[in-house]
C-alpha positions as CSV (number, residue, x, y, z in Angstrom):
1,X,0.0,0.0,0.0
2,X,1.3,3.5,-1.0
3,X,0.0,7.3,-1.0
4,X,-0.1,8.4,-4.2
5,X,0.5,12.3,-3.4
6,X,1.4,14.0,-0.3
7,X,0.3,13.7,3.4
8,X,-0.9,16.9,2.9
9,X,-2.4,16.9,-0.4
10,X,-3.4,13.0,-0.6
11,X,-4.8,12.3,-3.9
12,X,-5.2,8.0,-4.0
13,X,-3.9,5.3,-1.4
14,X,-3.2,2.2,-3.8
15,X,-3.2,-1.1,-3.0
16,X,-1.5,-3.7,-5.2
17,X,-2.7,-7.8,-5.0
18,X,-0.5,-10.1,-6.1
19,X,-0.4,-11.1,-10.4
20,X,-2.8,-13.6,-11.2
21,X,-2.4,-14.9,-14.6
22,X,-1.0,-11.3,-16.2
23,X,-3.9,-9.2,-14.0
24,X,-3.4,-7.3,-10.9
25,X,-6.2,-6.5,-8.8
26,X,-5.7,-2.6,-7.2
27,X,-8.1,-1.6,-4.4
28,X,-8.1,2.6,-4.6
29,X,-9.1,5.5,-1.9
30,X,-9.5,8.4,-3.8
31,X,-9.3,11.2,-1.4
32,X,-10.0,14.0,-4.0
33,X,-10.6,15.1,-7.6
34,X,-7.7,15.0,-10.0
35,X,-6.1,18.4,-10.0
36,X,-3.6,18.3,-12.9
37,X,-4.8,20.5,-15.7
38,X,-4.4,17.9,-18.5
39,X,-6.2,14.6,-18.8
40,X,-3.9,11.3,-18.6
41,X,-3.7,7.7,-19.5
42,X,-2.9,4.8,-18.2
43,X,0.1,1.9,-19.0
44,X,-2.0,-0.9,-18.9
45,X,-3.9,-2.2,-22.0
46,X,-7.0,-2.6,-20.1
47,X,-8.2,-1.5,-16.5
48,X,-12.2,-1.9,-15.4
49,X,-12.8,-0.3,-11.9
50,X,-16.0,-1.5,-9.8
51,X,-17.4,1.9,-7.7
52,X,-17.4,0.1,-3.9
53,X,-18.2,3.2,-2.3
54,X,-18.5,6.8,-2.8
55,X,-18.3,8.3,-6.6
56,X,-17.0,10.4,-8.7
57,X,-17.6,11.8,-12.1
58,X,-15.4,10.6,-15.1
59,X,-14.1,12.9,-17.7
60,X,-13.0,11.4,-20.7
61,X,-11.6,13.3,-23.3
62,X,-12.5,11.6,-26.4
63,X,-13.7,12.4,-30.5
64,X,-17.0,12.8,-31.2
65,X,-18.7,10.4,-33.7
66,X,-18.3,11.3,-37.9
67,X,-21.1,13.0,-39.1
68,X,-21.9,12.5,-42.7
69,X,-22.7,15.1,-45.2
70,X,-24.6,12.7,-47.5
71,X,-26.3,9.0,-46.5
72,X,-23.7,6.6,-47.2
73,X,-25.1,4.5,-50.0
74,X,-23.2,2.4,-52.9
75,X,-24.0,4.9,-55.5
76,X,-23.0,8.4,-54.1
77,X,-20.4,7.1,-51.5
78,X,-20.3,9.4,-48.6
79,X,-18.0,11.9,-47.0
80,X,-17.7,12.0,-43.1
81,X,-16.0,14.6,-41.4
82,X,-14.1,14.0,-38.0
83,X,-16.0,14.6,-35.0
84,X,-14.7,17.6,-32.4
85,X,-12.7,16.9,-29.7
86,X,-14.0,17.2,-26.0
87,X,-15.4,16.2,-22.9
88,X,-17.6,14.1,-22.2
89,X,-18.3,12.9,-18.5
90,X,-19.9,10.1,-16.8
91,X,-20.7,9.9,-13.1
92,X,-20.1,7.0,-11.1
93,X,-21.9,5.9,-8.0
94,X,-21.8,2.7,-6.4
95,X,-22.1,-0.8,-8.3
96,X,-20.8,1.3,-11.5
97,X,-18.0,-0.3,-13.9
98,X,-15.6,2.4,-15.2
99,X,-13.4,0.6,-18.0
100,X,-10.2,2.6,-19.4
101,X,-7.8,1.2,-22.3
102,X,-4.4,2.2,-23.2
103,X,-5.6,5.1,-25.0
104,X,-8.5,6.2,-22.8
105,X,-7.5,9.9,-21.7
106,X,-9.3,10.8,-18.8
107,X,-9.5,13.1,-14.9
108,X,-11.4,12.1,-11.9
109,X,-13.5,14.7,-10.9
110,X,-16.4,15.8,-8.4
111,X,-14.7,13.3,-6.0
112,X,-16.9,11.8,-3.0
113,X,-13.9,11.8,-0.3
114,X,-12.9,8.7,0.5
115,X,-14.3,7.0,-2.5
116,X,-13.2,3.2,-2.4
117,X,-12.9,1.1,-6.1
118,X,-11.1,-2.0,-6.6
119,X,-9.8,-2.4,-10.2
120,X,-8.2,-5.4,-12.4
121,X,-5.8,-3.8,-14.6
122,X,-3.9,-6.4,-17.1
123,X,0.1,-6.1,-18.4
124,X,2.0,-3.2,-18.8
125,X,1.8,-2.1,-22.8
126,X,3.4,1.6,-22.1
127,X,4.8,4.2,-19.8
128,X,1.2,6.7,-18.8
129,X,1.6,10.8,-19.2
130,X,-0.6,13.3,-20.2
131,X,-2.8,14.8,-23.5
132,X,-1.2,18.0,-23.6
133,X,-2.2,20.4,-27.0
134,X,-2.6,16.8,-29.0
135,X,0.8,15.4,-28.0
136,X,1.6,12.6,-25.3
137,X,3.4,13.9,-22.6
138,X,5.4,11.3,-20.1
139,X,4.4,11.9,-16.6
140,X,8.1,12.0,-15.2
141,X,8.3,15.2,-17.7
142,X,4.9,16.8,-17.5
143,X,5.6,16.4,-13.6
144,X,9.4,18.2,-13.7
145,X,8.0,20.8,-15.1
146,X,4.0,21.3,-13.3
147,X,6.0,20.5,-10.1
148,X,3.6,17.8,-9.6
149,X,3.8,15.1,-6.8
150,X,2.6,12.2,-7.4
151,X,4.4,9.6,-4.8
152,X,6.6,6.7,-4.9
153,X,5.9,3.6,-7.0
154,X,3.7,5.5,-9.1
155,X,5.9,4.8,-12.1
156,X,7.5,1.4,-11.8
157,X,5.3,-0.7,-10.5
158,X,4.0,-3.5,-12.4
């Protein structure tokens, strides 16, 4: 078990299981909303987080669905345009799954104190950072230089 922050300015107390077959079971307290200013992501290819107590809401910073100009159809084609960037937020209460993926960028916000969720996260596919202006930014740099403080272990366990 380890504080991820300060005893000040506690932000999660993780718990790590053991490995079981590649997966790692993590039981989280999330003491507060994520304050950094940039979504992140995680290093795992796959994470799904059961809400055991408390809540919080989700922010995931995703793009939107195509829109189409014209109806697809085999005669005319069809041109779709890109959907906008931006938020879009789920809140989490009790009994809740919240599944993230290697790609998922996302901040914990509106924080119930003390909010308990045990997660099963699977092997390490990459080192986590942050979506800054469109370009992954490695936590251990994006920290250096927000004077972030995230705790130890934070970045080699796994």
């Amino acid at each position: 078990t380890y504080l991820i922050g300060t005893e000040e300015d506690r932000y999660i107390t993780r718990t790590l299981l053991p490995r079981v077959d590649g997966c790692r079971t993590l039981i989280h307290t999330i003491h507060r909303d994520d304050l950094d200013r940039h979504p992140h992501d995680h290093p795992w290819k796959r994470a799904v987080f059961l809400v055991v107590d408390g809540g919080y809401t989700d922010a995931r910073w995703v793009q939107q669905e195509p829109e189409w100009d014209v109806l697809p159809s085999s005669s005319t084609g069809g041109v779709a345009h890109l959907g906008e960037w931006g938020w879009v937020r789920r809140e989490l209460r009790p009994g809740d799954l919240n599944e993230l993926h290697d790609t998922s960028y996302h901040r914990a916000v509106d924080v119930q104190p003390g909010t308990l969720t045990v997660g099963v996260v699977g092997e390490r596919v990459q080192d986590w950072g942050f979506l800054v202006d469109g370009v992954k930014v490695l936590h251990d740099a994006y920290e250096s230089s927000n004077g972030a403080t995230r705790g130890p272990g934070i970045a080699s366990e796994s």
